[in-house]
C-alpha positions in Angstrom: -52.0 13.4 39.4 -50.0 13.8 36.1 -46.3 12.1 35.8 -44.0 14.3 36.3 -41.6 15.0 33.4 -38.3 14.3 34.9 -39.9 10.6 35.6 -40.8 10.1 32.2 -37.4 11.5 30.7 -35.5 9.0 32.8 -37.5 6.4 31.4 -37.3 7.6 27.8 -33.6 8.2 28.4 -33.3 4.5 29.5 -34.8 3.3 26.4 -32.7 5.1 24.3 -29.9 4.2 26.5 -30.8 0.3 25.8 -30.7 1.2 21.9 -27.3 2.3 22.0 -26.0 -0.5 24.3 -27.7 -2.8 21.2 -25.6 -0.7 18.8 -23.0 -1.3 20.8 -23.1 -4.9 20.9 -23.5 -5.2 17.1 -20.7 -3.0 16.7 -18.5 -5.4 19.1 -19.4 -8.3 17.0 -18.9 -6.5 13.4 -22.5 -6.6 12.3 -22.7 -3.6 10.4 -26.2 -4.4 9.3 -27.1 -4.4 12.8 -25.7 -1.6 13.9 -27.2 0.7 11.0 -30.1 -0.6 12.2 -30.2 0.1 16.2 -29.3 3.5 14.9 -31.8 4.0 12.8 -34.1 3.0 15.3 -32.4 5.0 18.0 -33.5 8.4 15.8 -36.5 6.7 15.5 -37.3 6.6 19.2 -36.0 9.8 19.4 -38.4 11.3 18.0 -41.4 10.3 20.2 -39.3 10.5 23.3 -38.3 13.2 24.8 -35.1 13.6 27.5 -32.7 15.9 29.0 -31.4 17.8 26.3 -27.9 17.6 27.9 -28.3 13.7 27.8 -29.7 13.7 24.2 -27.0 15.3 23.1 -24.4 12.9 24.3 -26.2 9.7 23.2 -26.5 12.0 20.1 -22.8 12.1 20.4 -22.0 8.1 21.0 -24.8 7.1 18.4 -22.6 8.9 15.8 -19.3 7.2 16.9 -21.5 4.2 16.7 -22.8 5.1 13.0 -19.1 6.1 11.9 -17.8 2.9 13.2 -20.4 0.7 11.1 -19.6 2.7 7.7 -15.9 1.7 8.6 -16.5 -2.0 9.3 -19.0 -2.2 5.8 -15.8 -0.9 4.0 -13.1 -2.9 5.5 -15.9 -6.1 4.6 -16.2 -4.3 0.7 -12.4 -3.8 0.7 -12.2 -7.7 1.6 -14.4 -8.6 -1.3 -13.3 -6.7 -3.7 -10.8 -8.4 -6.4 -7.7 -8.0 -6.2 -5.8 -6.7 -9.3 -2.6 -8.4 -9.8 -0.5 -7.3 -12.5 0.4 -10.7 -14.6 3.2 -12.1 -14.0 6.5 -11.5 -16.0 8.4 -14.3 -17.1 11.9 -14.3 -15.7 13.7 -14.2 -18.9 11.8 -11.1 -20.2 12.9 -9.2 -17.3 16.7 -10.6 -17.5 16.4 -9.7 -21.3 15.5 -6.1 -20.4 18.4 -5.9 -17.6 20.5 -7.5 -20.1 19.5 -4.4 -22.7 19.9 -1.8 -19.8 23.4 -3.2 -19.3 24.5 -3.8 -22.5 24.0 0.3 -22.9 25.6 1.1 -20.0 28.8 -1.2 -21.5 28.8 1.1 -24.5 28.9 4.3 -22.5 31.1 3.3 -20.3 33.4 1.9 -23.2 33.3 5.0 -25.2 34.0 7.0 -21.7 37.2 4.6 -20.8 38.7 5.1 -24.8 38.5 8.6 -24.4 39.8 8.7 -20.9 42.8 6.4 -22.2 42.9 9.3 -25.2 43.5 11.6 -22.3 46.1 9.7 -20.6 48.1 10.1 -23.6 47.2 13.4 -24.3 48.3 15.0 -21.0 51.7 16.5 -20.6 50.9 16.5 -16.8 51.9 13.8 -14.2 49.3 15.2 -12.1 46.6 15.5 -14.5 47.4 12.0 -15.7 47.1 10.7 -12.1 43.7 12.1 -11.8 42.7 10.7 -15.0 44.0 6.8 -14.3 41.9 7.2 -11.1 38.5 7.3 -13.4 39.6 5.5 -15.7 40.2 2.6 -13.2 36.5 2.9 -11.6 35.3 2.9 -15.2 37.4 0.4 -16.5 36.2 -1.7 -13.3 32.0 -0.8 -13.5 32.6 -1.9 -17.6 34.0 -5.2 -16.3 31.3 -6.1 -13.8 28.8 -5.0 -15.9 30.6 -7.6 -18.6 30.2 -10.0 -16.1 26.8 -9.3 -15.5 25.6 -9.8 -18.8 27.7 -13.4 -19.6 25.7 -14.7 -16.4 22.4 -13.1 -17.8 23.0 -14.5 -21.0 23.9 -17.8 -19.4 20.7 -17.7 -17.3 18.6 -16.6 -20.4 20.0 -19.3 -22.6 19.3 -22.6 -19.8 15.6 -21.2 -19.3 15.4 -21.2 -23.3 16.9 -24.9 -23.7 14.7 -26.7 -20.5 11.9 -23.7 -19.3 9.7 -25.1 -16.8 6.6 -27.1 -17.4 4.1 -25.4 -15.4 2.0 -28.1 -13.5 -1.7 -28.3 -14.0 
């Protein structure tokens, strides 16, 4: 008597069933070597074995998952070795010296802007016109003054890392 082929699917379709649970188990621990390799055996087997088509096509289905899951865990591990590129670092003065530049451009503008608002003041035959006027020139006059104040504590800060800068321990 010859086996009957739904006996011999089941048994096919449990061995296939055992590879995935061993993909499954290498994917659990993060062995990505492991995994590639139960699925690579899985289409392996596969192709000896025959099963259900309906249940083929759903192991199909979970072997993939499986296979997707491994690339992802061999590139968060490449990710993880890869260098990684750090810009060097600035030394604190440079960047104060280049805020200090920034500012001290910003003090001219706004100095040239609060002379010719004062011109305007003058200028204006308006009370109401002058009002409007004072208001800018009172932000401005107050934005060049901080920005003044800015710059003497830059300077300050640029001139005591000059005199004692740190001595970098080895």
């Amino acid at each position: 008597m010859r086996p009957k082929y739904p006996d011999i699917w089941d048994a096919n379709e449990n061995e296939l069933r055992s590879i995935i649970a061993d993909a499954q188990q290498h994917a659990e621990r993060g062995n990505a070597g492991g995994l590639r390799q139960s699925v690579s055996r899985f289409f392996d087997t596969l192709r000896s074995k025959e099963a259900k088509q309906e249940a083929i096509n759903g192991m199909k289905a979970e072997i993939e998952q499986l296979r997707l899951q491994a690339e992802q865990v061999e590139e968060k591990v490449a990710t993880a070795r890869a260098p990684k590129v750090t810009a060097p670092p600035v030394p604190v003065a440079d960047t104060w010296r280049a805020e200090l530049a920034k500012n001290r451009e910003q003090v001219s503008r706004l100095g040239e802007e609060v002379a010719d608002l004062e011109r305007q003041v003058e200028e204006s035959d308006s009370v109401l016109d002058q009002s409007m006027i004072r208001g800018t020139l009172a932000d401005r006059r107050r934005k060049f003054n901080e920005l003044e104040r800015l710059n003497r504590a830059l300077e300050q800060r640029i001139e005591q890392t000059e005199e004692a800068p740190l001595i970098p321990s080895a």
